[in-house]
C-alpha positions as CSV (number, residue, x, y, z in Angstrom):
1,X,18.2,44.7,4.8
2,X,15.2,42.3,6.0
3,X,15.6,40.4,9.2
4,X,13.4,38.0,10.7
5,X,13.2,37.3,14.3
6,X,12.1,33.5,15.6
7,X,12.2,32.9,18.8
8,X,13.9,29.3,19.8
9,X,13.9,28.1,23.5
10,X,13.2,31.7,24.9
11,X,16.2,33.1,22.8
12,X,15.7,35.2,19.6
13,X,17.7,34.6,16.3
14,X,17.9,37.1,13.9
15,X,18.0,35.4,10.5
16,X,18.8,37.4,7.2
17,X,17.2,35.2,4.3
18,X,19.4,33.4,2.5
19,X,21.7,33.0,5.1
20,X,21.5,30.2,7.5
21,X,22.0,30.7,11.1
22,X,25.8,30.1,12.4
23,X,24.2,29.3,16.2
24,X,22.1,26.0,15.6
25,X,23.2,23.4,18.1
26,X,22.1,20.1,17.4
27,X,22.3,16.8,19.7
28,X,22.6,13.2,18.4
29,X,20.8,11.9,21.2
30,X,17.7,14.3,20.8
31,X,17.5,13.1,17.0
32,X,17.9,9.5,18.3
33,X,14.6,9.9,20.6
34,X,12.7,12.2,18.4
35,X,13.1,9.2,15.8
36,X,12.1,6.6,17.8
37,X,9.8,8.5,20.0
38,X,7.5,9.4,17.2
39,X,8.0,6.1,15.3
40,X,6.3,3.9,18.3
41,X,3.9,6.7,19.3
42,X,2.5,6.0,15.3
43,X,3.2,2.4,15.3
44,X,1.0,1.9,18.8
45,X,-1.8,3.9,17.6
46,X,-1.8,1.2,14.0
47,X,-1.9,-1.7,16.0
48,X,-5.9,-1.7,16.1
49,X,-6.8,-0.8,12.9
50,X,-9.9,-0.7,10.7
51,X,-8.8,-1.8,7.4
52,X,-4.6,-3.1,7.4
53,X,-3.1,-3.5,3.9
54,X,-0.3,-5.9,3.2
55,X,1.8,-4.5,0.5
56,X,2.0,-0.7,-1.0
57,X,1.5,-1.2,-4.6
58,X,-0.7,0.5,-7.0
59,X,-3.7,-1.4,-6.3
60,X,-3.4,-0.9,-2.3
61,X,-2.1,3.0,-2.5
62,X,-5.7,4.0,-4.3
63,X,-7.9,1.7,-1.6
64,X,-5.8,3.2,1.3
65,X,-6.6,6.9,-0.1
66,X,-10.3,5.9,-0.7
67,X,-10.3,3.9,2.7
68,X,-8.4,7.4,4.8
69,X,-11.0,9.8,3.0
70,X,-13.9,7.8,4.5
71,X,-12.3,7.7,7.6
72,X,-11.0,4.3,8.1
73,X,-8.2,3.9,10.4
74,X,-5.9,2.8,7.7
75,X,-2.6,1.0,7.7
76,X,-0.5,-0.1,4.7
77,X,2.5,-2.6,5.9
78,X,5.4,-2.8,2.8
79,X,8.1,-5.4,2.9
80,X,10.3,-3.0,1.1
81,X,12.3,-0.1,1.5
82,X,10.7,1.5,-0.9
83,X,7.0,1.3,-2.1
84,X,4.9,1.1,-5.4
85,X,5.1,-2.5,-6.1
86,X,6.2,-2.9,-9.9
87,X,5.2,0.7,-11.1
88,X,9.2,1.8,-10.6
89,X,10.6,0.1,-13.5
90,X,7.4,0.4,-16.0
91,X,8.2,-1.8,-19.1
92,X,11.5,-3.2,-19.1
93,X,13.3,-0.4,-17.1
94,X,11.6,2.2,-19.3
95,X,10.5,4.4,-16.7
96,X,6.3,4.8,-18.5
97,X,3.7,2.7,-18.1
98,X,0.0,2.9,-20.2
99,X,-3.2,3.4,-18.3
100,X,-6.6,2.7,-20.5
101,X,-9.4,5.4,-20.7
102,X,-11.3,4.0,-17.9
103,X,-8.5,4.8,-15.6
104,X,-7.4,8.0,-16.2
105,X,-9.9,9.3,-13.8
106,X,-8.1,8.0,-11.3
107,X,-4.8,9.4,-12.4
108,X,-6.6,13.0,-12.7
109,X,-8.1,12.1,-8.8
110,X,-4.0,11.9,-7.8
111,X,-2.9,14.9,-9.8
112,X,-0.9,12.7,-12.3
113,X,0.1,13.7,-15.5
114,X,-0.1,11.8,-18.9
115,X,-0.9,12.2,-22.3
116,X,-2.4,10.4,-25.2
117,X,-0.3,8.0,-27.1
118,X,-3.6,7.2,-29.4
119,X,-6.7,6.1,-29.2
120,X,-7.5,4.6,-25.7
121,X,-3.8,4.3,-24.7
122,X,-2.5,6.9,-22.5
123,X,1.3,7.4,-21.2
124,X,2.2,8.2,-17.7
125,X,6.3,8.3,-15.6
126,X,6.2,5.7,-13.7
127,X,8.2,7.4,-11.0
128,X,5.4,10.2,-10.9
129,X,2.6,8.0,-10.4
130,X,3.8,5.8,-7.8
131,X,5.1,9.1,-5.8
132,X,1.9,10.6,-6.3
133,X,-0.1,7.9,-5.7
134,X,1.9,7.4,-2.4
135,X,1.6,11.5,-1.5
136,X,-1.8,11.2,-2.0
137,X,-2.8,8.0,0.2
138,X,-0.5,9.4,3.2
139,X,-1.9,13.1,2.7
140,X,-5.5,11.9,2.9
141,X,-4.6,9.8,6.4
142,X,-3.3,6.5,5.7
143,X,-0.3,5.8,7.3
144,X,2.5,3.4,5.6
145,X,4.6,1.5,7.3
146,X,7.7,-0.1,5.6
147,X,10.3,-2.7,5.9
148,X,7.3,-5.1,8.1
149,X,6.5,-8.1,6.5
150,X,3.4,-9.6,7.4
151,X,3.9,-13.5,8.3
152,X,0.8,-14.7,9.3
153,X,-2.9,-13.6,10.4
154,X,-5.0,-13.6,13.0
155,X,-7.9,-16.2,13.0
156,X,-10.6,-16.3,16.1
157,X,-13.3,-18.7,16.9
158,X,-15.4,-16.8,14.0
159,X,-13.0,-18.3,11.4
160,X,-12.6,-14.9,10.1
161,X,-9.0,-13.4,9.4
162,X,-9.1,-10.3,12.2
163,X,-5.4,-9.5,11.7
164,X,-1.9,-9.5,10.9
165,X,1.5,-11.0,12.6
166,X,4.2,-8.7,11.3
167,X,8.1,-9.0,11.6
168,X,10.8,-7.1,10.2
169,X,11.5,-7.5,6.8
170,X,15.0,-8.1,7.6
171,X,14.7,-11.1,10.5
172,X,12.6,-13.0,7.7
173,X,15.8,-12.3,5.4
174,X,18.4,-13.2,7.8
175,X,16.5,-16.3,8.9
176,X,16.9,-15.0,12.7
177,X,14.5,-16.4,15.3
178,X,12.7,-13.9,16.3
179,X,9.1,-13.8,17.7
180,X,6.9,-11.1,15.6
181,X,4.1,-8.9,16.9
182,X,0.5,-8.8,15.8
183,X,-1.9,-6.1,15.2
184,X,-6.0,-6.4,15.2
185,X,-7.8,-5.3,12.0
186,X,-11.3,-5.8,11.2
187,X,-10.7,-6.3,7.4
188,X,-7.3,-7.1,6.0
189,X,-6.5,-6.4,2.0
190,X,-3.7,-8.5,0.3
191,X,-2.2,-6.2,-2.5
192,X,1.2,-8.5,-2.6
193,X,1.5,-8.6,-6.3
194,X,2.0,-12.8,-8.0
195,X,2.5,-13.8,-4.6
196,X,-1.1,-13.1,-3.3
197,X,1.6,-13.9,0.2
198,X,-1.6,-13.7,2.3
199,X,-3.6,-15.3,0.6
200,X,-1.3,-18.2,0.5
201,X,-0.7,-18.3,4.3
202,X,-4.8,-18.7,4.7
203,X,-5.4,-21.5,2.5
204,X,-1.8,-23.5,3.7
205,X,-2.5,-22.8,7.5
206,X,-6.4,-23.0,7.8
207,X,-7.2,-26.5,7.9
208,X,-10.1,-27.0,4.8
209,X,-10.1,-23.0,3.7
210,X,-10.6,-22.1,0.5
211,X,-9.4,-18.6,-1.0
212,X,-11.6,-17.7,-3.3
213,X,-13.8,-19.9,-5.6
214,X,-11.0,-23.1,-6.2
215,X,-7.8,-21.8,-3.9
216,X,-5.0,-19.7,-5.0
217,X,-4.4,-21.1,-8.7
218,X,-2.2,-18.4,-9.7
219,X,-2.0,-16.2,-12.6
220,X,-2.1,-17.4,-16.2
221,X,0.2,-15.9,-19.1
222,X,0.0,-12.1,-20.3
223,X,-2.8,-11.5,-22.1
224,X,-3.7,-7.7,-21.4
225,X,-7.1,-6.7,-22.6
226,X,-8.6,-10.2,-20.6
227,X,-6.3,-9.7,-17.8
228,X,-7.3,-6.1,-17.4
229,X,-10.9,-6.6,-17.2
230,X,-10.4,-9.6,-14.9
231,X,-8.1,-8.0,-12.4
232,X,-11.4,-5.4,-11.6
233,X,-14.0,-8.2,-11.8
234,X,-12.1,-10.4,-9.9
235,X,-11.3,-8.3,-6.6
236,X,-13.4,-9.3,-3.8
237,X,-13.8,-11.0,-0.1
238,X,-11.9,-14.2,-0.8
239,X,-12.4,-15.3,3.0
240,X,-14.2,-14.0,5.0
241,X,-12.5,-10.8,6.4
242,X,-10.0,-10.7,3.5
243,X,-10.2,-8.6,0.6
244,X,-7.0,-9.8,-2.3
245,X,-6.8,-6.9,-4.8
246,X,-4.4,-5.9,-8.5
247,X,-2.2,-8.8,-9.0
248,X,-3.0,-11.0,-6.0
249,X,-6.5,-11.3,-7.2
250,X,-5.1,-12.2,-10.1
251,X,-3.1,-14.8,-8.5
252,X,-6.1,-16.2,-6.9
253,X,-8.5,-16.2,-9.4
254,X,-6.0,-17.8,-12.2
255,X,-6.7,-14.8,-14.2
256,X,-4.1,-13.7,-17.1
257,X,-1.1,-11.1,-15.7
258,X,-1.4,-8.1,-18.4
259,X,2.2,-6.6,-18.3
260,X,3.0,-2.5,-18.0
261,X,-1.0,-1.3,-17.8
262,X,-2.1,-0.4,-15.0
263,X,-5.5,0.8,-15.5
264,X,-7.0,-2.4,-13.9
265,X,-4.6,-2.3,-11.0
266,X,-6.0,1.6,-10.4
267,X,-9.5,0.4,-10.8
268,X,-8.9,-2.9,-8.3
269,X,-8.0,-0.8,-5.6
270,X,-11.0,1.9,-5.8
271,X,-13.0,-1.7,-6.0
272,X,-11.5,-3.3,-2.9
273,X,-11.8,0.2,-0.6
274,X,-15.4,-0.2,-1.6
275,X,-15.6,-3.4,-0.5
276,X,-14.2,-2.8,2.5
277,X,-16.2,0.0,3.7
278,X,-19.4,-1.8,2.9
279,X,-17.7,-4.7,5.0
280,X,-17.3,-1.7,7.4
281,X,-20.7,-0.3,7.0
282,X,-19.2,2.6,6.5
């Protein structure tokens, strides 16, 4: 029979595979600090960042990939528990969603399967390309953090956005007074679906800014093959130091929505890493 000795605090276990070792002591406490050791030790090293994202949809998991290989210091907040934005349910709760031609590079990039439905429509699982697209933003260095809303920004004498104030998700549900945190960012990209939430906050709280070319005007009815050329064309600096990407761009630019494709929303996110790192100059 094959045994293989470890060795755990000074004391070797003989383990025969398969079997799971009967001497494995484990303390509550220990799991308590390893938890929240490692969660602030991650959480202090994001609070300066090069490029923080505000939401973790398909739009923002492509930029942060794009934005880690290049080695920005990358953050991605999420509101949610879980992330991907609106991928989850495809169309209607049928788990598929169809990605034009011009994005299926980008699904290949990821490692994403799909196949051709016909001519220029292609079929993905929608639960495989959000977990890939997530797998492959954290595995290149982003970090993602969720359950943090983002409630305001950071403005200095520049006028330029230079950050985020972030809260917990759940004191903004609960309606609790609590004072949030901020963190420093030299560009900040809002990928917060219709809402285009930061956006929003800019053009309510900035006395005289302007998002974008006439203010958030938000996004006009489906209308696929405009809205998917739009959503690309449409991704850009909207004030200076803030980058609104997929449907927030949308939002902002009164562009049509264009339903269960996401081939723009790919394409808006490899767009607005670009964008970034030239605002980088990297």
């Amino acid at each position: 029979m094959i045994r293989l000795q470890i060795r755990v605090s000074k004391k070797d276990i003989f383990i025969t595979p398969g079997v799971m070792p009967v001497h494995m002591a484990l303390d509550e406490v220990t799991i308590t600090r390893a938890i929240v050791e490692s969660y602030m030790e991650t959480f202090l090293k994001y609070t300066d960042v090069d490029v923080a994202l505000v939401g973790a949809g398909p739009a923002n998991l492509v930029a942060a990939k794009r934005l880690a290989e290049a080695d920005a210091k990358t953050v991605v907040f999420e509101k949610d528990l879980f992330v991907g934005g609106g991928i989850w349910g495809g169309g209607m709760m049928f788990p598929r969603i169809v990605v034009q031609k011009e994005g299926c590079r980008i699904l290949d990039e990821f490692g994403i399967w799909y196949r051709e439905y016909e001519d220029g429509y292609y079929v993905a699982s929608s639960i495989e390309t959000v977990s890939k697209l997530t797998a492959g933003a954290i595995d290149a260095g982003a970090e993602i953090i969720n359950l943090v809303t983002a409630e305001d920004v950071m403005i200095r004498e520049d006028e330029r956005v230079s950050g985020l104030v972030i809260n917990w998700n759940a004191v903004e549900r609960t309606g609790l007074h609590v004072d949030p945190l901020s963190i420093r960012a030299k560009v900040v990209i809002d990928g917060t679906g219709h809402d285009a939430y930061i956006c929003r906050i800019v053009q309510k709280k900035i006395p005289g800014a302007r998002v974008g070319p006439s203010g958030v005007v938000g996004e006009m009815p489906m209308w696929a093959e405009v809205g998917e050329k739009a959503v690309v064309e449409v991704t850009k600096e909207v004030y200076p130091g803030l980058i609104a990407a997929g449907m927030a761009a949308t939002a902002v630019a009164g562009s049509h929505r264009m339903g269960p494709v996401f081939g723009g929303m790919l394409l808006s996110g490899e767009k607005a890493a670009l964008l970034a790192l030239e605002m980088l100059g990297l």
